[in-house]
N, C-alpha and C positions, 0 to 999 in steps of 0.2 A: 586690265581691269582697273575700275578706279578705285582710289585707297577707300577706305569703309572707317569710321572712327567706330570705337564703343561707347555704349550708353545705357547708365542704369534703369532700369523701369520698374515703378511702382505698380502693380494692378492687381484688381480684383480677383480673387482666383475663379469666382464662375467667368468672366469676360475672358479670362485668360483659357480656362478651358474651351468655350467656346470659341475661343480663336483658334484655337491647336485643330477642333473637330471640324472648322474652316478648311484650315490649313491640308488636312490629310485629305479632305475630301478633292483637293483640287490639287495634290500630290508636291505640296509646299513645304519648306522645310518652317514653324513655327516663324523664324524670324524673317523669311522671304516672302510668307502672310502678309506679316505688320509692315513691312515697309511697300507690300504691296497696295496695302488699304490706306497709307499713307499720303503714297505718290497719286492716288487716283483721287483721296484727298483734295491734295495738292492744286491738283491737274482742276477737278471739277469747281474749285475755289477760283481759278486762273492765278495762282500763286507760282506757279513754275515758270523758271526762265523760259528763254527761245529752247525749243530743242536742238540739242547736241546729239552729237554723234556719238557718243556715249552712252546715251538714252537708249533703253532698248524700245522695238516699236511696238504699237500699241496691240495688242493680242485681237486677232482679226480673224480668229478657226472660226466660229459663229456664222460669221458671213456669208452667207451662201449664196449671194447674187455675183452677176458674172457683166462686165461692160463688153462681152464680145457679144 
């Protein structure tokens, strides 16, 4: 797994609460939320490197079409 720094965060406590009642609904731990909403962020910005193999892949349950 790759290293994780820490990092202080400032935020609203209603955003924060709402992030948490995110977070449970999609069975996240609080801070696997925000780095969730981050990375897609990220991703939808085109701000993220090439994907690495480290990367996990993009959550594809949704999908219900089949190429056979």
């Amino acid at each position: 797994m790759a290293e994780k720094k820490s990092f202080l965060l400032r935020i609203d406590p209603e955003t924060l609460a709402q992030l948490q009642r995110w977070a449970d609904d999609e069975l996240r731990s609080l801070n696997g939320q925000i780095e969730f909403v981050l990375r897609k962020a990220l991703r939808d910005a085109k701000r993220l490197p090439a994907k690495s193999d480290s990367e996990p892949p993009p959550d594809t349950s949704s999908d219900t079409t089949s190429d056979s």
